[in-house]
DSSP file (Angstrom, degrees, kcal/mol; ACC not computed):
  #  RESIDUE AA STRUCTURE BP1 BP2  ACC     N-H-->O    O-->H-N    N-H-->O    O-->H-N    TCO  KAPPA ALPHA  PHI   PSI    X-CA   Y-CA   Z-CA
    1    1 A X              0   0    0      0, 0.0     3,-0.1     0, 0.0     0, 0.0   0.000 360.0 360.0 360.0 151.4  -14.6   -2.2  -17.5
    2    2 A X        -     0   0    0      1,-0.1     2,-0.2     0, 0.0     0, 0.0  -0.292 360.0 -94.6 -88.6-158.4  -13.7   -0.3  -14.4
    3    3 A X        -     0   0    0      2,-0.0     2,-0.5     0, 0.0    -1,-0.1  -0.694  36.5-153.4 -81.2 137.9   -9.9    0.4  -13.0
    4    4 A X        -     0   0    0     -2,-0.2     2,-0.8    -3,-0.1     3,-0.0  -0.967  13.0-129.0-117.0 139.9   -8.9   -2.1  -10.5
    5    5 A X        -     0   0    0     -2,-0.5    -2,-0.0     1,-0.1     0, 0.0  -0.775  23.6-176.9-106.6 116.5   -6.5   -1.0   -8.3
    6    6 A X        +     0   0    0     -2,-0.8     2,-0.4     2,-0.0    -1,-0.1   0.322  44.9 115.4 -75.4  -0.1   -3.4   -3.4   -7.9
    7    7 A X        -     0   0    0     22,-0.1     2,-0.2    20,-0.1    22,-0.2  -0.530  44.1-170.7 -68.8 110.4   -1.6   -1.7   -5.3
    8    8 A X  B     -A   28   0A   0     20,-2.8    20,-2.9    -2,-0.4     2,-0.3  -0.854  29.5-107.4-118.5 167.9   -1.1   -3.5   -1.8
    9    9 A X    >>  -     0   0    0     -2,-0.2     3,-3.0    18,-0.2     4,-1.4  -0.606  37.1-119.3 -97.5 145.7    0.2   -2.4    1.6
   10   10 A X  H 3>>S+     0   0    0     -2,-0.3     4,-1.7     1,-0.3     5,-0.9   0.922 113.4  64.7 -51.0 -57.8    3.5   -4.0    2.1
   11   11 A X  H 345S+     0   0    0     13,-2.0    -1,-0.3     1,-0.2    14,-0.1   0.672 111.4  45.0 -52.2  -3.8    2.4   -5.9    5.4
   12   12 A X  H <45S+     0   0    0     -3,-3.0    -1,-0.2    12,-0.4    -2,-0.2   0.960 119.9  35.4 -35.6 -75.0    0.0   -7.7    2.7
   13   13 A X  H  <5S+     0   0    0     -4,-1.4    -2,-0.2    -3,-0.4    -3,-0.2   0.676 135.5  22.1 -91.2 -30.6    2.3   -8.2    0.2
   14   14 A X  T  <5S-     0   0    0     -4,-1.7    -3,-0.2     2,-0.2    -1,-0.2   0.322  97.4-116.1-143.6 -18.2    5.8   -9.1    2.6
   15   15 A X  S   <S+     0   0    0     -5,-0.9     2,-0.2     9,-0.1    -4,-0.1   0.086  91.7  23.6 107.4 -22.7    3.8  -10.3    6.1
   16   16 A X  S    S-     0   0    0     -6,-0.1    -2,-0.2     8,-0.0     7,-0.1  -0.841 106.9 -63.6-171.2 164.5    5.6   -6.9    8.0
   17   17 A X        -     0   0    0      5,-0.2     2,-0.9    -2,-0.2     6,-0.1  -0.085  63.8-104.5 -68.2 168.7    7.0   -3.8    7.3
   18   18 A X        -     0   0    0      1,-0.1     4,-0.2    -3,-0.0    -1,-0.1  -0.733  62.5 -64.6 -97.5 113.8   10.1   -4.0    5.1
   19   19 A X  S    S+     0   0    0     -2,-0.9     2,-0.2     2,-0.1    -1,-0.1   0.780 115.7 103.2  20.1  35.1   13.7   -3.6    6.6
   20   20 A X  S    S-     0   0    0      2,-0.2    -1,-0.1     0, 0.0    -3,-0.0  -0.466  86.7-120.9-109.2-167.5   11.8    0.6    7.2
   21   21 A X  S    S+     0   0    0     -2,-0.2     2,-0.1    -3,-0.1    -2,-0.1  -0.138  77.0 120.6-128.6   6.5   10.6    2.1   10.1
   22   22 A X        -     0   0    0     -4,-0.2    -5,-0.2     1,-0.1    -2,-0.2  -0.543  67.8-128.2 -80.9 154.9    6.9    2.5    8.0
   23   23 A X        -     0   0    0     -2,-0.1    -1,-0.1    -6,-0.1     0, 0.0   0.012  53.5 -82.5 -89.1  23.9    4.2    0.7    9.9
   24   24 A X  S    S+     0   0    0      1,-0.1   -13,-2.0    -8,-0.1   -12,-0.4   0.248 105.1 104.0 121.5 -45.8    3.0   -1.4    6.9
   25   25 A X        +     0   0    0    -16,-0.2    -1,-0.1   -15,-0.2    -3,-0.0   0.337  40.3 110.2 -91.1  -3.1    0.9    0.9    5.5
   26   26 A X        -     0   0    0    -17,-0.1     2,-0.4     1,-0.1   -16,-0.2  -0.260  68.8-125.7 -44.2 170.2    3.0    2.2    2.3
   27   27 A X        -     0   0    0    -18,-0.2     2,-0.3   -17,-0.1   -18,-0.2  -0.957  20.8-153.9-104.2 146.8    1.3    0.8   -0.8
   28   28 A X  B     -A    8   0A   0    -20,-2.9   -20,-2.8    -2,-0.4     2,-0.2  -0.934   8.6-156.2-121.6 141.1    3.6   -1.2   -3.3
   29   29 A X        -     0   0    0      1,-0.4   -22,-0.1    -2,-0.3    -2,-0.0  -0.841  22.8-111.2-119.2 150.1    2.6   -1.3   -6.9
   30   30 A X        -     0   0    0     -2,-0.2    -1,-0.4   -24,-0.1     2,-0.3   0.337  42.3-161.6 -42.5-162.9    3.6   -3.9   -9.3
   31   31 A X        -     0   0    0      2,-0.0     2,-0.3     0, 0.0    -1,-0.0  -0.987  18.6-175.6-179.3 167.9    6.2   -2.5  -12.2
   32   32 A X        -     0   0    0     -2,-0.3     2,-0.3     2,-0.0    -2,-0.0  -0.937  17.7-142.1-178.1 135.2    7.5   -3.3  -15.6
   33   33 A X        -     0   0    0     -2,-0.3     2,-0.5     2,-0.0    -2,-0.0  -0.836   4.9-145.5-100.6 153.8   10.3   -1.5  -17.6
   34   34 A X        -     0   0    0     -2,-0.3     2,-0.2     2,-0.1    -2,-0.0  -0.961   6.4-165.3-138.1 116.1   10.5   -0.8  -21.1
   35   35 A X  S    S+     0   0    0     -2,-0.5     2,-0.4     0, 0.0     3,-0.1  -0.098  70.9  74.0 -81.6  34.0   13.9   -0.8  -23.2
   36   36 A X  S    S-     0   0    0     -2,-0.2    -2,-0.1     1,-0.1     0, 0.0  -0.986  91.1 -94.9-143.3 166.8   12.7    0.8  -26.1
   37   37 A X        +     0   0    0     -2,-0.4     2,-0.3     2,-0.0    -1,-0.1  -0.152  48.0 162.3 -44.5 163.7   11.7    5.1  -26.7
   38   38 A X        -     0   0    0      2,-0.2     2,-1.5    -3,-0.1    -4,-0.0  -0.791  48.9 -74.5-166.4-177.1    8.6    5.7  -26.3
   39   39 A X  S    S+     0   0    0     -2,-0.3     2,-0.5    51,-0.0    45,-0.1  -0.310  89.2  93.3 -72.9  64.7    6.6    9.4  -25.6
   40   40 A X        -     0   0    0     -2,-1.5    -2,-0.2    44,-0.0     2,-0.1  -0.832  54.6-159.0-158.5 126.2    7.4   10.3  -22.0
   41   41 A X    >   -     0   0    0     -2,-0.5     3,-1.3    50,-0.1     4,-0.5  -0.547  41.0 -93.0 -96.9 175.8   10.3   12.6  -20.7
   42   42 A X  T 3  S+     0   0    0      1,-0.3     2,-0.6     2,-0.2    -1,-0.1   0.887 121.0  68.1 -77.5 -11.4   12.0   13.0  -17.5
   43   43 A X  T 3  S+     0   0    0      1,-0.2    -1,-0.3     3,-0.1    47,-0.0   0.468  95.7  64.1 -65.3  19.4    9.5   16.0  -16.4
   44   44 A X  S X  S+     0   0    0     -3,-1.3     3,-1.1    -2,-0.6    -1,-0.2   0.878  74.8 125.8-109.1 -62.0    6.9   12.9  -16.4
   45   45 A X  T 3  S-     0   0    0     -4,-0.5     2,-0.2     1,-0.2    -4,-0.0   0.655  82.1  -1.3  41.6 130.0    9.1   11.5  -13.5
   46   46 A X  T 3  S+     0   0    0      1,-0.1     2,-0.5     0, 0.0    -1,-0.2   0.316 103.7 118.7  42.2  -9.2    6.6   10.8  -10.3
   47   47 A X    <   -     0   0    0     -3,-1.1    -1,-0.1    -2,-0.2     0, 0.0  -0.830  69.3-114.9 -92.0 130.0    3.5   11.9  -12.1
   48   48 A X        -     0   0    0     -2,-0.5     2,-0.1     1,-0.1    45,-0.1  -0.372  33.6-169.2 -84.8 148.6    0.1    9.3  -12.9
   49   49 A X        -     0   0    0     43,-0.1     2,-0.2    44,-0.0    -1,-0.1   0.208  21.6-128.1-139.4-161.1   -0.2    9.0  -16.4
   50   50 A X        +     0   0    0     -2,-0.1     2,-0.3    31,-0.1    -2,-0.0  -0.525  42.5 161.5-171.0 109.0   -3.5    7.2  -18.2
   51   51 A X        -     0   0    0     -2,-0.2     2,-0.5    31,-0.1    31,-0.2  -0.838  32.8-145.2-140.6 149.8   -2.0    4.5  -20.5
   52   52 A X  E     -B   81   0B   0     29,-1.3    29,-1.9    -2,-0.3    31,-0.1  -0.983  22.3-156.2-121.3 118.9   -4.1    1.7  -21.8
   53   53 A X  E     -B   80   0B   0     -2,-0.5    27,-0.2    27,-0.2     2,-0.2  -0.423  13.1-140.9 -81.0 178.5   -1.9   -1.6  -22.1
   54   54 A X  E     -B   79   0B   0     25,-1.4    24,-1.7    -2,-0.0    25,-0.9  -0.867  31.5-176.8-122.8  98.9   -2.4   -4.6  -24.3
   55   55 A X  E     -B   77   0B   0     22,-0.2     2,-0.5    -2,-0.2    22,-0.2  -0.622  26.7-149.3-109.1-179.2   -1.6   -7.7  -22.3
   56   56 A X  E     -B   76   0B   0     20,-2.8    20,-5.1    -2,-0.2     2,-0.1  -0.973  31.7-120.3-127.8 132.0   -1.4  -11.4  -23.0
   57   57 A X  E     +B   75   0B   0     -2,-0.5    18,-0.2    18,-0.2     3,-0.1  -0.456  36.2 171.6 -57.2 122.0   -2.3  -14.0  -19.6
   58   58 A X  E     -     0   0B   0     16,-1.7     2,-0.3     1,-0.3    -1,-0.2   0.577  53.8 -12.8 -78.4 -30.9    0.4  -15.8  -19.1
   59   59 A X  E     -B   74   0B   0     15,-1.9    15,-3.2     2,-0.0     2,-0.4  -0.949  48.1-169.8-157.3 170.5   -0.3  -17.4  -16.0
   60   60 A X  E     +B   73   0B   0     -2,-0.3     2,-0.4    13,-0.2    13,-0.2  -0.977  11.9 178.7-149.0 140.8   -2.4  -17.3  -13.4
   61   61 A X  E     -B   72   0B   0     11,-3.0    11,-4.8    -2,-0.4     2,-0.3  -0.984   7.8-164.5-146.4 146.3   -2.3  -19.2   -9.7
   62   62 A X  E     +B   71   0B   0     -2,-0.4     2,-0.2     9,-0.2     9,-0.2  -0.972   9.7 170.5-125.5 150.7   -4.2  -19.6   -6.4
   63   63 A X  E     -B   70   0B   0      7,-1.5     7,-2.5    -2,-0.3     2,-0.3  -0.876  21.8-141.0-137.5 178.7   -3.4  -20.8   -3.4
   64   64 A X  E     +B   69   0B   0     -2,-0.2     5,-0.3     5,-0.2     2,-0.2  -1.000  32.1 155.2-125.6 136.7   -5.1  -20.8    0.1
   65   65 A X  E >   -B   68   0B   0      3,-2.2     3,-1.8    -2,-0.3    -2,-0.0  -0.738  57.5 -69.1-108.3-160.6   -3.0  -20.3    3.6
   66   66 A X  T 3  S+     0   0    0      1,-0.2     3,-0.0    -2,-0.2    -2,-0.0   0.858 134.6  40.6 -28.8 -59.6   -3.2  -19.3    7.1
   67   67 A X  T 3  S-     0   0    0      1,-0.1     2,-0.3    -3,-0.0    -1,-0.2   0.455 122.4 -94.6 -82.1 -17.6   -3.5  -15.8    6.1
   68   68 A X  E <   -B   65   0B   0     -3,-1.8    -3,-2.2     2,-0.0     2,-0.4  -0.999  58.9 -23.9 148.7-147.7   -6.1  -16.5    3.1
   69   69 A X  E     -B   64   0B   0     -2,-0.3     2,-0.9    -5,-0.3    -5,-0.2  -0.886  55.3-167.9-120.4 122.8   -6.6  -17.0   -0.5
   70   70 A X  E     -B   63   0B   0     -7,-2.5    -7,-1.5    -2,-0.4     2,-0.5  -0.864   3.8-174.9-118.3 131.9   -3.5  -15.5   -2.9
   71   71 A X  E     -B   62   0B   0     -2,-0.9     2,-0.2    -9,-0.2    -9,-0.2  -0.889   5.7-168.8-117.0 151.9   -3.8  -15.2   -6.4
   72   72 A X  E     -B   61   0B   0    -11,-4.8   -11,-3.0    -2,-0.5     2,-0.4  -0.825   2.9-173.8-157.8 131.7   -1.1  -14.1   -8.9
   73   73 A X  E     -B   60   0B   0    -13,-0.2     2,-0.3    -2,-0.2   -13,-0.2  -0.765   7.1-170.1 -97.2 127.7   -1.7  -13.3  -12.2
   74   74 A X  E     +B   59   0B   0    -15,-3.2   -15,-1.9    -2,-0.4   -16,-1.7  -0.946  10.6 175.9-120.3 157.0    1.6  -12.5  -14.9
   75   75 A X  E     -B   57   0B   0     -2,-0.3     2,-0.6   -18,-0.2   -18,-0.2  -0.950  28.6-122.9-142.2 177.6    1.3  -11.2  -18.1
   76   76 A X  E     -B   56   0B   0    -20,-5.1   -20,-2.8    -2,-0.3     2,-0.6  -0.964  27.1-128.1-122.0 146.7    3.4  -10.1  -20.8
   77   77 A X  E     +B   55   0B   0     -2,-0.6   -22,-0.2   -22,-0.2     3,-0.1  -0.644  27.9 173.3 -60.4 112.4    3.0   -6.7  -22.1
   78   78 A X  E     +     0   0B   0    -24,-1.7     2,-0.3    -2,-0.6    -1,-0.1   0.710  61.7   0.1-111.4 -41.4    2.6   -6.5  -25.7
   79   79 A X  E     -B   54   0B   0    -25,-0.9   -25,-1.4     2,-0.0    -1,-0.4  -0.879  47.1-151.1-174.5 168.4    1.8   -2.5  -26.1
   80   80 A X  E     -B   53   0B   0     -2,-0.3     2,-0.3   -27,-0.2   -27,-0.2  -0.803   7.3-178.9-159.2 107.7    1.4    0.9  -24.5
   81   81 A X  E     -B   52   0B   0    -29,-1.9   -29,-1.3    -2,-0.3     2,-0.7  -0.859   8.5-169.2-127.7 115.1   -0.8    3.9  -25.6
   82   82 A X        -     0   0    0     -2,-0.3     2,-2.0   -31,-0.2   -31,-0.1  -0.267  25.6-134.0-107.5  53.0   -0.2    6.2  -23.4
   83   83 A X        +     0   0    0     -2,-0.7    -1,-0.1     1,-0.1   -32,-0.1   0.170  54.8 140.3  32.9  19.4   -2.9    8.3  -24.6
   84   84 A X        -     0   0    0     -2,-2.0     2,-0.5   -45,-0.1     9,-0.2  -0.209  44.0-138.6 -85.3 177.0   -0.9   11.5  -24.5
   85   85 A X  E     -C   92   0C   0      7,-1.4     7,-0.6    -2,-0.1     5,-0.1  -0.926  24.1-120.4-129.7 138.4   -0.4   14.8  -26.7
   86   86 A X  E     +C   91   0C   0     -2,-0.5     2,-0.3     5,-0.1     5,-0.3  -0.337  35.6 177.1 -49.9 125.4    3.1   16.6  -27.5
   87   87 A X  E >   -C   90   0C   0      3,-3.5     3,-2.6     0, 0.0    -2,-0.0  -0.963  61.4 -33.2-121.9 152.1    3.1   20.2  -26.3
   88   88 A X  T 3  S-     0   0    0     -2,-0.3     3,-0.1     1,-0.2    -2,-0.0   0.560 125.8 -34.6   3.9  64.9    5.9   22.3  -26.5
   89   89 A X  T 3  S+     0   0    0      1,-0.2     2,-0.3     0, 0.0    -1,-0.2  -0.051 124.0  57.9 124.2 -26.0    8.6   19.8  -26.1
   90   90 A X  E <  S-C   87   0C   0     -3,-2.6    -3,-3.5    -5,-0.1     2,-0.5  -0.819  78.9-103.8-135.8 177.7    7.1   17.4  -23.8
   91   91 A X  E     -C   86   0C   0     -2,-0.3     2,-0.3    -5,-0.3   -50,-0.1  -0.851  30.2-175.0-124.3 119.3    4.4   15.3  -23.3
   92   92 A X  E      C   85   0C   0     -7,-0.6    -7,-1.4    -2,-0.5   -43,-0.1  -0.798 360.0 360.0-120.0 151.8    1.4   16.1  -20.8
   93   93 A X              0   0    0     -2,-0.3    -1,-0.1    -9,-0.2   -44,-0.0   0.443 360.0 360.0 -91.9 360.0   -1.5   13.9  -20.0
């Protein structure tokens, strides 16, 4: 399966830009935190990664308005391989 890219421009996702001065066109990505260690340091900090989740559907809804058809899918995250290898101290993709 290919990569799908979830990333929309805020006037998408929010109707207009958001309390900025951007015209709209940012992309916002979904986001998810994780409380426990795992293999990444701050030098990772802004940089694209290649991680394979495992997630499990929890729900999924569409609806149709003025503006179109919205879907939203949640899941929950169940695990992370983030498909890296230690070199000298840190972790590189």
């Amino acid at each position: 399966m290919s990569m799908i890219e979830i990333g929309q421009k805020e006037k998408e996702l929010y109707g207009s830009p958001v309390a900025t001065k951007s015209s709209g066109d940012k992309m916002v990505y979904p986001s998810f935190s994780v409380s426990k260690e795992i293999p990444i340091d701050e030098k990772s900090i802004g940089k694209e990664i290649t991680a394979t989740v495992k997630l499990r559907v929890r729900s999924i809804s569409k609806r149709s308005d003025k503006s179109g058809n919205n879907y939203t899918c949640s899941f929950d995250v169940l695990g992370i391989d983030l498909n890296q290898k230690k070199q000298s101290g840190h972790y590189n993709k």
